[in-house]
PyMOL CGO cylinders between C-alpha atoms (Angstrom):
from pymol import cmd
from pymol.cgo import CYLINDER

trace = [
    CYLINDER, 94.30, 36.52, 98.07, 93.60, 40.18, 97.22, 0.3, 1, 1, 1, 1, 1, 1,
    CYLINDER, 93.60, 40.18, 97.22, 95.50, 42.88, 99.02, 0.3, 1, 1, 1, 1, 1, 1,
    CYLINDER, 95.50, 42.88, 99.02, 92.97, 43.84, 101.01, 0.3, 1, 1, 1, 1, 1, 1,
    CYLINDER, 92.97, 43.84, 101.01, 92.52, 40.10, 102.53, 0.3, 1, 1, 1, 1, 1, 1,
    CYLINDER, 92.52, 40.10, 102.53, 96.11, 40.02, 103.24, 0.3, 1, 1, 1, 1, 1, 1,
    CYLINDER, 96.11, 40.02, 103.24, 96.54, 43.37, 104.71, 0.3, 1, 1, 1, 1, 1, 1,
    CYLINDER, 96.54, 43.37, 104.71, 93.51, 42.31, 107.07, 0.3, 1, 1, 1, 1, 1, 1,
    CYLINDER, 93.51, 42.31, 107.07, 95.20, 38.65, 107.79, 0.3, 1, 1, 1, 1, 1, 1,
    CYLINDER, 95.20, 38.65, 107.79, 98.75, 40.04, 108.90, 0.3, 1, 1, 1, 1, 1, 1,
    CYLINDER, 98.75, 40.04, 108.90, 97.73, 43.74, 109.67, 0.3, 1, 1, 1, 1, 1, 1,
    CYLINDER, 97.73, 43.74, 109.67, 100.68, 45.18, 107.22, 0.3, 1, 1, 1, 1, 1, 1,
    CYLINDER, 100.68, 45.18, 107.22, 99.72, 47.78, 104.50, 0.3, 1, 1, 1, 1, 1, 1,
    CYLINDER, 99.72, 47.78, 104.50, 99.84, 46.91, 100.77, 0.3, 1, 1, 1, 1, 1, 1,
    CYLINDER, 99.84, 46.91, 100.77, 102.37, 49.28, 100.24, 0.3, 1, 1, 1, 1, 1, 1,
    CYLINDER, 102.37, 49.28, 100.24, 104.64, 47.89, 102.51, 0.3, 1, 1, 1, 1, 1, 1,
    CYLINDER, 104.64, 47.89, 102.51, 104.45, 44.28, 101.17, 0.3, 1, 1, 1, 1, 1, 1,
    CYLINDER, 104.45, 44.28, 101.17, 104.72, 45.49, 97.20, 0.3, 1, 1, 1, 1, 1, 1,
    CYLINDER, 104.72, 45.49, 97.20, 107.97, 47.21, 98.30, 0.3, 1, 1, 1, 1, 1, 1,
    CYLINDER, 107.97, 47.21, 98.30, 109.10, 43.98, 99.32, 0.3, 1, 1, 1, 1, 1, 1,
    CYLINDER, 109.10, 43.98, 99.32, 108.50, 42.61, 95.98, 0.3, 1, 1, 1, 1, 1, 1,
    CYLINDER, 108.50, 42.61, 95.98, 110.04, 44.97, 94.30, 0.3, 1, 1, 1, 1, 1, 1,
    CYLINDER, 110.04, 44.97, 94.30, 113.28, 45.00, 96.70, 0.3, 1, 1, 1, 1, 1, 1,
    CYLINDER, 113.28, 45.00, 96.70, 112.31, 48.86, 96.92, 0.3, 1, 1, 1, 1, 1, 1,
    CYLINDER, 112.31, 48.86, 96.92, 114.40, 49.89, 100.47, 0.3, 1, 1, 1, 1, 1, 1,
    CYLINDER, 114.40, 49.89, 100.47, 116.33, 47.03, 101.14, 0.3, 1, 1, 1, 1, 1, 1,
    CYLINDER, 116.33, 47.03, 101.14, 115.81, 43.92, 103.32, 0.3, 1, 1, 1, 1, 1, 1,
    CYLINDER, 115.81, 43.92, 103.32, 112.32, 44.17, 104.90, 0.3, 1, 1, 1, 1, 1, 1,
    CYLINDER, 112.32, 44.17, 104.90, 112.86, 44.45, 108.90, 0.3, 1, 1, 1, 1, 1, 1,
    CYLINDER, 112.86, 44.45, 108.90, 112.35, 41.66, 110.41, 0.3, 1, 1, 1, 1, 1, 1,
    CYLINDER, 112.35, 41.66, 110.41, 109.69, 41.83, 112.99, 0.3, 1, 1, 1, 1, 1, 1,
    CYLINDER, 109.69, 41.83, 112.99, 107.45, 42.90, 110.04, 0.3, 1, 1, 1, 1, 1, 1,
    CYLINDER, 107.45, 42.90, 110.04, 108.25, 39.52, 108.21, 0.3, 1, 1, 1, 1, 1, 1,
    CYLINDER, 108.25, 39.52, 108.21, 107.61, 37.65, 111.25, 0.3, 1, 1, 1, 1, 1, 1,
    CYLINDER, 107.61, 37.65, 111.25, 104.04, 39.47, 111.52, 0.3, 1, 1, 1, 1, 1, 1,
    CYLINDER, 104.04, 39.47, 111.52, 103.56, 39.36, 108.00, 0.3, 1, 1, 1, 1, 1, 1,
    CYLINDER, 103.56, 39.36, 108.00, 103.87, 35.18, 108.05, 0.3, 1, 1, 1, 1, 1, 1,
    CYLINDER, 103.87, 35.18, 108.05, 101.91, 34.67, 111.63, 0.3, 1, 1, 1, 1, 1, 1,
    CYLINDER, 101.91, 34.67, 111.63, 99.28, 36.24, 109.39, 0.3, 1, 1, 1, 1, 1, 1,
    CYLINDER, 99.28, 36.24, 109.39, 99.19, 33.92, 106.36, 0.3, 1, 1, 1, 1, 1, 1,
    CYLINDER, 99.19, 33.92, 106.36, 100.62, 31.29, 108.31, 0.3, 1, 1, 1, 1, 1, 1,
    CYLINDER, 100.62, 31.29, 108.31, 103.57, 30.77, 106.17, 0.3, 1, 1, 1, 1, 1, 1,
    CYLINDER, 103.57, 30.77, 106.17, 107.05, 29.49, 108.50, 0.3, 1, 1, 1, 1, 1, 1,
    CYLINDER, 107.05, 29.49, 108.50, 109.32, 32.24, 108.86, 0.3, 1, 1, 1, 1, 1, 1,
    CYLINDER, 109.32, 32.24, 108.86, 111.93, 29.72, 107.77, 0.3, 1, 1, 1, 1, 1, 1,
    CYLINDER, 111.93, 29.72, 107.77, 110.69, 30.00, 104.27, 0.3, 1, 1, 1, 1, 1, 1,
    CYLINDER, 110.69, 30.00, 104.27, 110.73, 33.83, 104.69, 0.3, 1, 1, 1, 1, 1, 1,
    CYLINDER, 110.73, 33.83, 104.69, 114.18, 33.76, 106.09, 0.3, 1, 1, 1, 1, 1, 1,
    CYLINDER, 114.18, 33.76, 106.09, 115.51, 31.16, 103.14, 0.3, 1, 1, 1, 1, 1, 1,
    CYLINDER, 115.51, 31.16, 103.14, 113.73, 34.06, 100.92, 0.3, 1, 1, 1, 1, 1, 1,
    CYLINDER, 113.73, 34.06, 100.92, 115.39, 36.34, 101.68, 0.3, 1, 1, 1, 1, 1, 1,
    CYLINDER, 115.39, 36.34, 101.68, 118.40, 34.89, 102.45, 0.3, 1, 1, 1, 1, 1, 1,
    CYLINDER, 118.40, 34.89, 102.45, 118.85, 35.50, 105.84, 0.3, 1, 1, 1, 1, 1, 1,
    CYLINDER, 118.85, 35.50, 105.84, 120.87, 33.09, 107.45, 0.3, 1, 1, 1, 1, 1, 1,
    CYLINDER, 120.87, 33.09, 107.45, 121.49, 33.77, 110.86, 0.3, 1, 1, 1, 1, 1, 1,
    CYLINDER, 121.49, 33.77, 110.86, 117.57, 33.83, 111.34, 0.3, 1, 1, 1, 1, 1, 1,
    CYLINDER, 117.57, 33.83, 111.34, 117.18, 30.68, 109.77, 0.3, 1, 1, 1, 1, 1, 1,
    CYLINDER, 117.18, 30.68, 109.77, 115.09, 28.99, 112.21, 0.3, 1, 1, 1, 1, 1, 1,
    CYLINDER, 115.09, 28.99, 112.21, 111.84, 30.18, 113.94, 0.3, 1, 1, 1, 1, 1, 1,
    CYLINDER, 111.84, 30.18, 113.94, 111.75, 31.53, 117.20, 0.3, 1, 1, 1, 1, 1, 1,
    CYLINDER, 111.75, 31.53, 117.20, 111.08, 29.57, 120.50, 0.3, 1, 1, 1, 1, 1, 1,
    CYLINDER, 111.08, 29.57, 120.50, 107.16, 29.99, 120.65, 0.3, 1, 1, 1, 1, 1, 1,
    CYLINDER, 107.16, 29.99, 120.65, 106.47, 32.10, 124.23, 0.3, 1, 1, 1, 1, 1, 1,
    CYLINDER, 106.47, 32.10, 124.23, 105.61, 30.16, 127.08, 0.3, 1, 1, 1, 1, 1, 1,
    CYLINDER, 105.61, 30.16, 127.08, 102.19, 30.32, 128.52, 0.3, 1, 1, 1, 1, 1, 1,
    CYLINDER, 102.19, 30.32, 128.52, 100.32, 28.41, 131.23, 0.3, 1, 1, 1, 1, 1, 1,
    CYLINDER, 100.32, 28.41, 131.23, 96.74, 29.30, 130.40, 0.3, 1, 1, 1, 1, 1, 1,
    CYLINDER, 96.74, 29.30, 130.40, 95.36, 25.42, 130.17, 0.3, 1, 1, 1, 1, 1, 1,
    CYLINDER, 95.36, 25.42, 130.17, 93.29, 26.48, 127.45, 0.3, 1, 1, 1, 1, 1, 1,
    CYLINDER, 93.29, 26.48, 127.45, 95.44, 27.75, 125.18, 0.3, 1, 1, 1, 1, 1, 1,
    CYLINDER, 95.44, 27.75, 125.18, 97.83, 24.59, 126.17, 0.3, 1, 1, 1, 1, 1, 1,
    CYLINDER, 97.83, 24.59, 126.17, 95.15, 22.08, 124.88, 0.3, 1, 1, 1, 1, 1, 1,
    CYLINDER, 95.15, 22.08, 124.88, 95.15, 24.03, 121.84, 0.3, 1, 1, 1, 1, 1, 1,
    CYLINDER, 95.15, 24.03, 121.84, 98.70, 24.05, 121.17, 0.3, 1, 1, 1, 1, 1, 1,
    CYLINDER, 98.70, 24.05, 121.17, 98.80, 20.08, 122.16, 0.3, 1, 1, 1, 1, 1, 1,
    CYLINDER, 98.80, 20.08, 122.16, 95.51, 19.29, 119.47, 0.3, 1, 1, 1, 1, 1, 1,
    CYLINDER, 95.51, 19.29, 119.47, 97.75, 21.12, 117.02, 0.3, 1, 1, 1, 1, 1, 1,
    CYLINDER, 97.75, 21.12, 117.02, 100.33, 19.24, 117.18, 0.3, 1, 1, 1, 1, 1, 1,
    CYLINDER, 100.33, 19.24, 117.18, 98.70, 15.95, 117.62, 0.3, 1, 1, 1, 1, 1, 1,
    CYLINDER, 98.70, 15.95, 117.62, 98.66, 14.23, 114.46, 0.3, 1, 1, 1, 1, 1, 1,
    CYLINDER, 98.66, 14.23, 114.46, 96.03, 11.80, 115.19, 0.3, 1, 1, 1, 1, 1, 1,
    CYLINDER, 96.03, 11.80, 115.19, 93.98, 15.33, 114.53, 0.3, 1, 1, 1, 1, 1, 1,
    CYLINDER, 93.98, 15.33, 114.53, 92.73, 15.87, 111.56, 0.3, 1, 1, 1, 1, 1, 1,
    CYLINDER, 92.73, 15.87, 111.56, 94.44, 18.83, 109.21, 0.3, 1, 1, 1, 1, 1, 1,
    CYLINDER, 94.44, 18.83, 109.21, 91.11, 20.14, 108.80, 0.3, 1, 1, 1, 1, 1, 1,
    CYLINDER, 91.11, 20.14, 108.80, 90.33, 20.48, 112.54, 0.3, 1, 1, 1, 1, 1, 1,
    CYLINDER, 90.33, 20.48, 112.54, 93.49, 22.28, 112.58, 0.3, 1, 1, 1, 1, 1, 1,
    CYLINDER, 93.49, 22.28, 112.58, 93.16, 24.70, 110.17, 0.3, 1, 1, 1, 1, 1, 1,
    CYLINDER, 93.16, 24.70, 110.17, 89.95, 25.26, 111.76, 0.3, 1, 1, 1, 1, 1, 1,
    CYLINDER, 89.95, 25.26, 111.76, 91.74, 26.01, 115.47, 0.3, 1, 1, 1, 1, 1, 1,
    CYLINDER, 91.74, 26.01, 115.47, 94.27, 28.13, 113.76, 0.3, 1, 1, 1, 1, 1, 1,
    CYLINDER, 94.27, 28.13, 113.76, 91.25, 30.24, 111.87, 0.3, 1, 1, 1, 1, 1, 1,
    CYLINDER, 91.25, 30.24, 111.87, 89.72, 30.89, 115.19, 0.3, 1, 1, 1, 1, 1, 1,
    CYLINDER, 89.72, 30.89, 115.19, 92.80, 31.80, 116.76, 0.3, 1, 1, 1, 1, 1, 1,
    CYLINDER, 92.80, 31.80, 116.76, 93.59, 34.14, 113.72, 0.3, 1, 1, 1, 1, 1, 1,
    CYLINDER, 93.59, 34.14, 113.72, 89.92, 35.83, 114.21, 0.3, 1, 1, 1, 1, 1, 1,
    CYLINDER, 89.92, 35.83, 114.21, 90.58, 36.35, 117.94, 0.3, 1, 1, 1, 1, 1, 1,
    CYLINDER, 90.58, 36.35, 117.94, 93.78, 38.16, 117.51, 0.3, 1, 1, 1, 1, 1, 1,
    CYLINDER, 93.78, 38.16, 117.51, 92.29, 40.46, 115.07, 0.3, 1, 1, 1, 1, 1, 1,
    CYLINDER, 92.29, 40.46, 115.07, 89.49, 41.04, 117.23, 0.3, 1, 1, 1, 1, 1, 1,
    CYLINDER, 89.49, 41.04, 117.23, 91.59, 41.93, 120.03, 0.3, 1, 1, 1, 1, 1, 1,
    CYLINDER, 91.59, 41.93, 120.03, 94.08, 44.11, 117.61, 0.3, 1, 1, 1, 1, 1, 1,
    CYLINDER, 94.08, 44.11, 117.61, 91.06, 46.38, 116.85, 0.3, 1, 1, 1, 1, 1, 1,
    CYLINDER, 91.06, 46.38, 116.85, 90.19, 47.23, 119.92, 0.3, 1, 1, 1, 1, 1, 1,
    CYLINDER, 90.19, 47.23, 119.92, 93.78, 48.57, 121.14, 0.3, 1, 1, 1, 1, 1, 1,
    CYLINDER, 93.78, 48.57, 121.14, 94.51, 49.92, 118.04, 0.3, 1, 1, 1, 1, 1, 1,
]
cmd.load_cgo(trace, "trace")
């Protein structure tokens, strides 16, 4: 992925993630990492091993909601009679409506 296509997937500048290669500043705060890996749909547990934070060493408890839409969704994705790619495809479109929505508050 270029920088551009991950600053658009997870909404955090370019900057910001080379400082966290470089270790530039410290530990990265937190709610940016968790941001930063709803984006690129990467676990936060990897992020957390990463960088070596234990006492955030498991995800958070996903919020509840009671919208039987978004319920169905959340059931097909963790069905695993369905397939990975129908998944990845619910996930996309979920991605693509939280942008959507970012933009226009931002």
């Amino acid at each position: 992925m270029t920088d551009k296509d991950i600053h658009q997937a997870t909404g955090i500048s370019p900057s910001t993630f080379h400082k966290w290669q470089t270790t530039e500043g410290g530990l990265p705060r937190w709610e940016k990492v968790a941001q930063f890996c709803a984006g690129l749909d990467i676990p936060v547990t990897a992020a957390a091993a990463a960088l070596g934070i234990s006492d955030r060493a498991r995800e958070p408890e996903p919020e509840a909601f009671d919208d039987p839409d978004l319920l169905r969704l959340a059931r097909r994705l963790r069905d695993p009679a369905v397939s990975e790619a129908e998944k990845q495809a619910i996930r996309h479109t979920i991605r693509l409506l939280a942008r959507s929505t970012r933009t226009e508050v931002d």
